[in-house]
C-alpha positions as semicolon CSV with decimal commas, in nm:
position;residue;x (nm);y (nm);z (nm)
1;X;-13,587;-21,232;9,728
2;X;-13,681;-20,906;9,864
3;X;-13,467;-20,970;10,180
4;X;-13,159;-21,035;9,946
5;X;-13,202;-20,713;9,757
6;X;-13,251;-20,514;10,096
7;X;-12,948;-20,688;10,218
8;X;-12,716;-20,626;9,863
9;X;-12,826;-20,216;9,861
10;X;-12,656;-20,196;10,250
11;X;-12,373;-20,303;10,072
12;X;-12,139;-20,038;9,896
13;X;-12,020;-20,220;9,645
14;X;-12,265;-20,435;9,578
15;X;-12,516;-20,113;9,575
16;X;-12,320;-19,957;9,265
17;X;-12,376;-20,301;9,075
18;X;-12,742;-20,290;9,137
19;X;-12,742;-19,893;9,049
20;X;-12,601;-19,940;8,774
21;X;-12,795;-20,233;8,657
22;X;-13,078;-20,045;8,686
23;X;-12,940;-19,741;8,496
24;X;-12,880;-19,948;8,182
25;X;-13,224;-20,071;8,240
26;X;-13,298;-19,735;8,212
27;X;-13,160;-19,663;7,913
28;X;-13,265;-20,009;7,737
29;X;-13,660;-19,916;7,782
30;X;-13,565;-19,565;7,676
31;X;-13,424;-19,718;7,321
32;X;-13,775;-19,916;7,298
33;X;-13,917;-19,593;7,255
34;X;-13,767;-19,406;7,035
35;X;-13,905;-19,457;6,633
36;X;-13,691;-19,569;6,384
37;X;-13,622;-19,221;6,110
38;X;-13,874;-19,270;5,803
39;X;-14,148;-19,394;6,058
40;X;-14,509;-19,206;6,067
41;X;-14,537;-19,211;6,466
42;X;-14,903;-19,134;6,432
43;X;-14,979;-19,387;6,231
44;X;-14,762;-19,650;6,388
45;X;-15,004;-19,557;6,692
46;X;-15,322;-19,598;6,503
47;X;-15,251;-19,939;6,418
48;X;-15,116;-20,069;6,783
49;X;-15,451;-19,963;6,882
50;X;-15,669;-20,117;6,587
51;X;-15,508;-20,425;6,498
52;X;-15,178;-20,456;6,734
53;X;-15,285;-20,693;7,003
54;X;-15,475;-20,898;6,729
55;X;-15,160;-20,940;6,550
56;X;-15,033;-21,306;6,652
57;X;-14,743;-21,354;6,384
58;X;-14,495;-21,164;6,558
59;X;-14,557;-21,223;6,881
60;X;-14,271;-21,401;7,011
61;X;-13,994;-21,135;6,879
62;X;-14,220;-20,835;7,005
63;X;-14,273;-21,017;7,353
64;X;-13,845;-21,024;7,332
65;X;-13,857;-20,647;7,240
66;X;-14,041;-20,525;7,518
67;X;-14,307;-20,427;7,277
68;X;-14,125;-20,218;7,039
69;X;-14,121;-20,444;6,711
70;X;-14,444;-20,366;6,655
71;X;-14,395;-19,979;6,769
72;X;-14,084;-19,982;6,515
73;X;-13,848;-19,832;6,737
74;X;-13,444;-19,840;6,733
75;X;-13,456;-20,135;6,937
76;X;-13,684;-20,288;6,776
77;X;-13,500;-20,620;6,717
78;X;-13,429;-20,643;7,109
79;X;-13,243;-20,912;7,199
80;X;-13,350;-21,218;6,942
81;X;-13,046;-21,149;6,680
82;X;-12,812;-21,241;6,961
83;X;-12,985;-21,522;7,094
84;X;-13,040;-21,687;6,782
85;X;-12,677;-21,658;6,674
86;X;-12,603;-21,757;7,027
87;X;-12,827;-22,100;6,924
88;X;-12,654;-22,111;6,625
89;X;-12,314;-22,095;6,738
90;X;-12,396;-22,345;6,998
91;X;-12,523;-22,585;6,749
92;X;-12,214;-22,536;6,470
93;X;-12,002;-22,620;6,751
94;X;-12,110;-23,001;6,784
95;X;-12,073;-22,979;6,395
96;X;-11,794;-22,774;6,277
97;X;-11,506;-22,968;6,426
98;X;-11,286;-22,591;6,482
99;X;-11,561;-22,461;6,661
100;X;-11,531;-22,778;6,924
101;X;-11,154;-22,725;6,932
102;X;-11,230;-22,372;7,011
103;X;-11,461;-22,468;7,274
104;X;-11,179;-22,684;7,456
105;X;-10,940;-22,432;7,476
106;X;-11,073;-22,245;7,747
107;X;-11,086;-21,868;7,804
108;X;-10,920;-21,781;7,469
109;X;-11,124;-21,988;7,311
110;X;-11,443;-21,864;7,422
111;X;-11,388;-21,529;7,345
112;X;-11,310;-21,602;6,965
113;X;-11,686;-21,773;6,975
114;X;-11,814;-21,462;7,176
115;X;-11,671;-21,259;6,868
116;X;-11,796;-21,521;6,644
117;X;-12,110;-21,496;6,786
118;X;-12,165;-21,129;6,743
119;X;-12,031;-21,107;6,388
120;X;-12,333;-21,320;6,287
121;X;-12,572;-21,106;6,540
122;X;-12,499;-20,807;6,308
123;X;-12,595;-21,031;6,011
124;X;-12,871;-21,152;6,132
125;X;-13,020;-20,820;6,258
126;X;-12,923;-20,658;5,904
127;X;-13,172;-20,990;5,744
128;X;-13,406;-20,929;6,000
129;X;-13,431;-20,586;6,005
130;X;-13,480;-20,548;5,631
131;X;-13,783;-20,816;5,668
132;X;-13,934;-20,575;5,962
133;X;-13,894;-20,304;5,682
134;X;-14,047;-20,542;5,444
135;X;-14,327;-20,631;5,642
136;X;-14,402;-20,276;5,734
137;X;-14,396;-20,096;5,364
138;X;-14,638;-20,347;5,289
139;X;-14,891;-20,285;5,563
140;X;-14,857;-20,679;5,663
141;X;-14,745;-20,595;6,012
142;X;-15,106;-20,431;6,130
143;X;-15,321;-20,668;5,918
144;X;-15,679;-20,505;5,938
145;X;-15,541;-20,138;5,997
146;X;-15,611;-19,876;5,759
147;X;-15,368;-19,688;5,755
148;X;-15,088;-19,977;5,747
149;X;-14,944;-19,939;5,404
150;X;-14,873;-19,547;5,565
151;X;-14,645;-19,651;5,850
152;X;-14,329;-19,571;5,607
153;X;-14,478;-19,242;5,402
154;X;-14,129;-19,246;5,227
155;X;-14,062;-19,567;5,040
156;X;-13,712;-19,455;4,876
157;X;-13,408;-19,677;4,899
158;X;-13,222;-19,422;5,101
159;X;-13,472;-19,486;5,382
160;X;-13,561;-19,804;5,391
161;X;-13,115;-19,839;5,450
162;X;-13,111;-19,555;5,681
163;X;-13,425;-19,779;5,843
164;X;-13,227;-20,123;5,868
165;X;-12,858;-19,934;5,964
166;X;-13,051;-19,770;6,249
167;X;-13,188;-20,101;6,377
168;X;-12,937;-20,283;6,344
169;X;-12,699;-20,015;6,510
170;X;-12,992;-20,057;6,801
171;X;-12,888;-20,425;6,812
172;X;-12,571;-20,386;6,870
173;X;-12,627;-20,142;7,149
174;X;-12,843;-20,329;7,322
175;X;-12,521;-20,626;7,281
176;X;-12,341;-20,387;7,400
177;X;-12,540;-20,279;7,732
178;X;-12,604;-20,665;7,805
179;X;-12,220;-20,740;7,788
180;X;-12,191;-20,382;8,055
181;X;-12,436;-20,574;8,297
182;X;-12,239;-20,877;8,272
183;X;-11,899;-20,713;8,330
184;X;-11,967;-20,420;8,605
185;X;-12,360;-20,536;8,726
186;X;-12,511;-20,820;8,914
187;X;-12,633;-21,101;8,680
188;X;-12,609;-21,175;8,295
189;X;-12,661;-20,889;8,133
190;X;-12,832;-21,077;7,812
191;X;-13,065;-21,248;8,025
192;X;-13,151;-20,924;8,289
193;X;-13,227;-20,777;7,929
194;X;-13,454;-21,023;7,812
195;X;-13,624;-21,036;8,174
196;X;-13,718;-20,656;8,139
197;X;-13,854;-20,701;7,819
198;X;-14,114;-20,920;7,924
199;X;-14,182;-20,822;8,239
200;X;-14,255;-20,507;8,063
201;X;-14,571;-20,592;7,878
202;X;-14,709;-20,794;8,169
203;X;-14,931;-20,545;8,345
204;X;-15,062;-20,411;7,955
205;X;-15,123;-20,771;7,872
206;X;-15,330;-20,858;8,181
207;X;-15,513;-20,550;8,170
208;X;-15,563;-20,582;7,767
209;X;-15,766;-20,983;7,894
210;X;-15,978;-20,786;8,147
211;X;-16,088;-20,597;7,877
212;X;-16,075;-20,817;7,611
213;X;-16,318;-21,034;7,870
214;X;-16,677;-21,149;7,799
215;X;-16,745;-21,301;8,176
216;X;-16,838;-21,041;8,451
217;X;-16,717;-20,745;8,253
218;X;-16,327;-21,010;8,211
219;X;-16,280;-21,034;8,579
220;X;-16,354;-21,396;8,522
221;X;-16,112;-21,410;8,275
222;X;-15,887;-21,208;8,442
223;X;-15,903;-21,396;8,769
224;X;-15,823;-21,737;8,556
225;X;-15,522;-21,604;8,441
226;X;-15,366;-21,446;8,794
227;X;-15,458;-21,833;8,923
228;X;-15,321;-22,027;8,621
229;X;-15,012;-21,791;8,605
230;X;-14,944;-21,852;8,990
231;X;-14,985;-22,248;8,948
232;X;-14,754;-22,234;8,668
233;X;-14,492;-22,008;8,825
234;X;-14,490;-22,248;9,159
235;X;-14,438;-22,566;8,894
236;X;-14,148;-22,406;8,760
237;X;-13,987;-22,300;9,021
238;X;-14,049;-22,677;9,169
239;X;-13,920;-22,858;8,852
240;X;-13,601;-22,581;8,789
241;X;-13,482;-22,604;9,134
242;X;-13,553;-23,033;9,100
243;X;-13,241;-23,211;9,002
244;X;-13,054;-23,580;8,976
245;X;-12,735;-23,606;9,188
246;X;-12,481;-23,847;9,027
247;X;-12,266;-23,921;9,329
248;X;-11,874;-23,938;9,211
249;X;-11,624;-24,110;9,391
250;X;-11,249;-23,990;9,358
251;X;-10,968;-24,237;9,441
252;X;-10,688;-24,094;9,696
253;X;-10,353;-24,080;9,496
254;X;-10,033;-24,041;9,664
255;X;-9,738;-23,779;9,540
256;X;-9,472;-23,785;9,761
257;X;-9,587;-23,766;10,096
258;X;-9,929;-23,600;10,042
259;X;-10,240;-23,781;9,969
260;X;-10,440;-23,624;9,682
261;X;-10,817;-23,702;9,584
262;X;-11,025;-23,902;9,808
263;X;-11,364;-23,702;9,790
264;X;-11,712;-23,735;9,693
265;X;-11,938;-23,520;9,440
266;X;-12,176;-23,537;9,247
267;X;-12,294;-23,483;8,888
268;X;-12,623;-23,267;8,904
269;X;-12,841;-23,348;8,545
270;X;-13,119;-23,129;8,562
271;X;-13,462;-23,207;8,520
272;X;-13,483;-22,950;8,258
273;X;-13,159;-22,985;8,114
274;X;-13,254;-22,807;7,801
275;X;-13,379;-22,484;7,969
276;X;-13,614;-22,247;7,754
277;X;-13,437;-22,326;7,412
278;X;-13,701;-22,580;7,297
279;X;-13,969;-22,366;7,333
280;X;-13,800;-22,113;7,132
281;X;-13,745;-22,385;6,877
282;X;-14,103;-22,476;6,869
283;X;-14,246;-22,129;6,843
284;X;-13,973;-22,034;6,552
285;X;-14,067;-22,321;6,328
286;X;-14,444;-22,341;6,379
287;X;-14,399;-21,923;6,264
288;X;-14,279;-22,050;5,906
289;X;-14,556;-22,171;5,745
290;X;-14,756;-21,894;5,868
291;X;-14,467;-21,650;5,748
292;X;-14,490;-21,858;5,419
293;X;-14,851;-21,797;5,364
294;X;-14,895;-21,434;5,419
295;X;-14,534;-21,343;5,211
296;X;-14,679;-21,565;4,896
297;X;-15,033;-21,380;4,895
298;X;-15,183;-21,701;4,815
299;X;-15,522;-21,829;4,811
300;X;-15,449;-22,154;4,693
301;X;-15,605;-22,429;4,887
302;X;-15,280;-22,509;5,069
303;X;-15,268;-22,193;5,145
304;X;-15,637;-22,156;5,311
305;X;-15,548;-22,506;5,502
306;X;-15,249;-22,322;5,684
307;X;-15,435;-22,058;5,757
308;X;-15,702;-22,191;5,909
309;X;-15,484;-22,456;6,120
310;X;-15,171;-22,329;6,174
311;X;-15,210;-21,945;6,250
312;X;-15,434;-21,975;6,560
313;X;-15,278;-22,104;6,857
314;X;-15,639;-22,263;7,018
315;X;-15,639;-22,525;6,712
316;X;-15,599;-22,884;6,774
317;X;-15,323;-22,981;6,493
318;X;-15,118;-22,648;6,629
319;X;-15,124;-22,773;6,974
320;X;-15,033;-23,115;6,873
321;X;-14,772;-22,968;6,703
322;X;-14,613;-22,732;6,895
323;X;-14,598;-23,080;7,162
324;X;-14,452;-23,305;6,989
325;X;-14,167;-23,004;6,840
326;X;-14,114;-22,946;7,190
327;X;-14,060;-23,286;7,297
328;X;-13,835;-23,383;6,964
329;X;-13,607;-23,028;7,035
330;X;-13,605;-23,104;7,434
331;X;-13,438;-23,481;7,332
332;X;-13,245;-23,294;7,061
333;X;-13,058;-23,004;7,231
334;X;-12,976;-23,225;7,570
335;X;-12,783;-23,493;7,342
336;X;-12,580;-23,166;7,209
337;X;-12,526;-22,966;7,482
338;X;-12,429;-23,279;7,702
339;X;-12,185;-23,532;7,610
340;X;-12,190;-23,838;7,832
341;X;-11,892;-24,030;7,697
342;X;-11,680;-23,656;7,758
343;X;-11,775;-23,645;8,077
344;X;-11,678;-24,001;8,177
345;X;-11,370;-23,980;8,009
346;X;-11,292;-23,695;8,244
347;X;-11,392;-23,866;8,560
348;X;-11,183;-24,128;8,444
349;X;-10,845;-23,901;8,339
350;X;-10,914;-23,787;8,697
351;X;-10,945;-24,097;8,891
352;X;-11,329;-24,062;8,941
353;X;-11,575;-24,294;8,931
354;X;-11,956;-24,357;8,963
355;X;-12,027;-24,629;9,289
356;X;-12,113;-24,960;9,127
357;X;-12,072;-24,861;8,740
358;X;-11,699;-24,976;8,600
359;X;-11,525;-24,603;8,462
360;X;-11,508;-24,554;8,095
361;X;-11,791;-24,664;7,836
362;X;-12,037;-24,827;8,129
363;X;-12,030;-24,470;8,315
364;X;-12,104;-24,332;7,996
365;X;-12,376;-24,557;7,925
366;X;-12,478;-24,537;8,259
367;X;-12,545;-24,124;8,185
368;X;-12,731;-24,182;7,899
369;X;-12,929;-24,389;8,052
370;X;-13,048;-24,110;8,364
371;X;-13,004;-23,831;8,138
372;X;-13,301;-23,992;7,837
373;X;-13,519;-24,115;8,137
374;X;-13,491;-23,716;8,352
375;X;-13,555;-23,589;8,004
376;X;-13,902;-23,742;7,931
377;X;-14,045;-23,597;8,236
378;X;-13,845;-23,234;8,164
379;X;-13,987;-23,232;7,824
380;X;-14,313;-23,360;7,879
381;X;-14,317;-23,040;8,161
382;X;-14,197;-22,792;7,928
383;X;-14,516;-22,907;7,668
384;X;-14,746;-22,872;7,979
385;X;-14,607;-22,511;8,071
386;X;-14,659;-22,381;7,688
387;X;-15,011;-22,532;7,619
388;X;-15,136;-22,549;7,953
389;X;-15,184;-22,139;7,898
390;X;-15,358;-22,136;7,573
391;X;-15,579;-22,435;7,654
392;X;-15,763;-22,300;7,979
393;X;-15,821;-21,974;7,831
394;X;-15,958;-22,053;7,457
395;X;-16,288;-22,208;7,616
396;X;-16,333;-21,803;7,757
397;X;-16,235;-21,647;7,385
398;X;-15,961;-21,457;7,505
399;X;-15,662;-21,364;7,320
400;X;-15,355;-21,629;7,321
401;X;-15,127;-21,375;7,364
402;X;-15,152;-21,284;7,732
403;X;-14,832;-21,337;7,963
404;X;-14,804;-21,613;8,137
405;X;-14,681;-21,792;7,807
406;X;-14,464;-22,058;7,857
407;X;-14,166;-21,922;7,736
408;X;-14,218;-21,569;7,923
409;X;-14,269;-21,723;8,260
410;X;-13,986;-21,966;8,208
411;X;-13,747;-21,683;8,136
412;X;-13,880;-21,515;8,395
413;X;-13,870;-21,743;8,674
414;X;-13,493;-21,874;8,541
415;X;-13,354;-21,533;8,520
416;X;-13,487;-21,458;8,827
417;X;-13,357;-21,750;9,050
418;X;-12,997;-21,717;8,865
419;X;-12,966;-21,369;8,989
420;X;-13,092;-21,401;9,346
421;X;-12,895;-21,696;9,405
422;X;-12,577;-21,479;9,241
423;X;-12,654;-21,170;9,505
424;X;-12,679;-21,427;9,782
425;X;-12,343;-21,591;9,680
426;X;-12,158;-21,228;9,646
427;X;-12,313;-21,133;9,989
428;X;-12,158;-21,459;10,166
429;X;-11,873;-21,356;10,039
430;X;-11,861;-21,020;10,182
431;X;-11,994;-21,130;10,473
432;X;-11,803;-21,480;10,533
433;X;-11,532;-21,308;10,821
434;X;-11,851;-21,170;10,984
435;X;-11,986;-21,516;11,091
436;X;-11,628;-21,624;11,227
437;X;-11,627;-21,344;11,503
């Protein structure tokens, strides 16, 4: 990795897309620093250092952040709006039958989803930024802080909308710099964002277990973790990089004088097919009935149940749960986001076929078939990577939210990979005449 990097900044062009990769960068960690208007700084501080790490409700959307959900900052929302409407729009698109059309016609196509897709990101950061708002006039975002219910001094009306416009303009800034990385940088710009924000809080969150450690002063601890977080990153790098090849056989055609076709592929399904998205799924819905609880003030005995089995990540009916979601959302989003009798009805428009299966509704049989056995494994792996975590570190008492989470290191690792293998393609590119002297 480092070799490719060295390799890309000897490279002119190539050294501006880095540069200026790295000067959005710049200005993205900048944004997750600067409060939101109506904000008391000070006490915002106070509570980050009483209650903050303690505070396990919103810990997904201020791992996305970077950290600055919970400092209240302009980007605050980070990248989550987008990606949920992203999810959204991807789902509406096996349902609404325009969307699909929309989806087949290419280019122009795409970009009326794109625009789709950030119409609702506005909404949804306007809805979620009004619940941050919510949550922080209240004093429920630092619970067991003093000085919570003082975050916003001035509860007004005219505040608490200059609050939400000011987020939500964040959000779309932060769309905005993503889609500059994608266009004029090296990578995807929503996913290089994402990246920094949790790479960001990785050396505070390691250093927050050391001291947060019983054993040896937390070096025990803290020595767990830097092995556990190594054998998980080598495991994901093993199963993202492991694949099925579906060799495809296309039949030679003749037009005139020239023979057309002939050649052999393949069809790689991915172990993982389904990427990070089901541990999103997981984490979201095992949030609600925590978000329920502490919205409805309720002491009710339902309520107390919840709280006692749902909010702590170490429990066994959580774990269970967040399992099995992952394993019902890792089946789920692979039979939507690949469509075995579309793709054999291509191979078959285009004279392909699979050696030994008959084209048309065997082949896509035959997919189904590889694609539900690849995914048992692939889910059952993406279960192991999120408990896996939580499970070797609750017998020590340390906090659950330390970084090698399953979601953060699968982000991490993917992102990672994807844009080292893109500098590695654009530098055989540039240096393809180079190896025919």
């Amino acid at each position: 990795m480092l070799t490719a990097f060295a390799r890309a900044f000897k490279t002119p062009d190539l050294r501006k897309k880095l540069l200026f990769t790295l000067g959005i960068i710049v200005l993205f960690r900048l944004g997750s620093h600067i409060p939101v208007p109506g904000v008391s700084y000070k006490n915002v501080q106070i509570c980050v250092d009483q209650a903050g790490s303690s505070n396990s409700l919103f810990g997904l959307v201020n791992m996305f952040s970077g950290g600055a959900l919970l400092q209240i900052t302009i980007f605050a929302l980070g990248i989550m709006p987008y990606i949920t409407a992203s999810i959204i729009l991807q789902l509406l698109t096996v349902v609404i039958p325009k969307l699909e059309n929309l989806k087949k016609e290419g280019q122009a196509g795409t970009a009326k989803i794109t625009q789709y897709t950030r119409y609702l990101t506005v909404a949804l950061a306007i809805l979620q930024g009004t619940g941050l708002v919510a949550t922080a006039r209240t004093g429920a975002l630092f619970q067991g802080c003093q000085v919570a219910s003082q975050i916003v001094p001035n509860r007004s009306i005219f505040t608490t909308i200059v609050m939400v416009i000011t987020m939500t303009a964040g959000t779309c800034v932060v769309m905005w710099l993503g889609e500059l990385v994608t266009d004029r940088g090296i990578g995807n710009g929503m996913s290089i964002l994402m990246f920094i924000s949790i790479a960001a809080g990785f050396m505070g969150a390691l250093w927050q277990i050391k001291l947060q450690g019983k054993i040896a002063d937390g070096w025990v601890e803290f020595g767990v973790v830097i092995l556990v977080g190594l054998a998980m990153v080598a495991l994901v790098v093993f199963v993202e990089q492991a694949q099925r090849r579906i060799p495809v056989q296309y039949a030679k055609r003749m037009i005139g004088r020239r023979a057309y076709g002939g050649t052999s592929t393949y069809i790689p399904l991915k172990v993982n097919q389904a990427g990070v998205i089901p541990v999103i799924f997981a984490s979201s819905l095992l949030y609600i009935p925590a978000l329920i609880v502490q919205f409805s003030g309720s002491t009710a005995g339902w309520a107390t149940w919840i709280q006692k089995h749902f909010v702590k990540g170490d429990h066994p009916y959580y774990i269970a749960a967040y399992f099995l979601l992952i394993v019902f959302f890792a089946f789920f989003y692979v039979a939507i986001s690949f469509n075995p009798e579309e793709v054999a009805d291509n191979m078959k428009k285009y004279g392909g076929f699979i050696p030994g299966i008959r084209a048309g509704r065997p082949t896509a049989e035959y997919l189904s078939y590889v694609l539900n056995r690849i995914t048992w494994p692939g889910s059952l792996y993406l279960g192991l990577i999120a408990l896996v975590p939580t499970m070797a570190l609750a017998g020590f008492g340390a906090n659950q939210n330390f970084p090698f989470g399953g979601t953060s290191i699968l982000i991490i690792v993917g992102v990672g990979l994807e844009t080292v293998k893109q500098i590695e393609s654009q530098l055989q590119q540039r240096n393809y005449e180079g190896f025919l002297r």
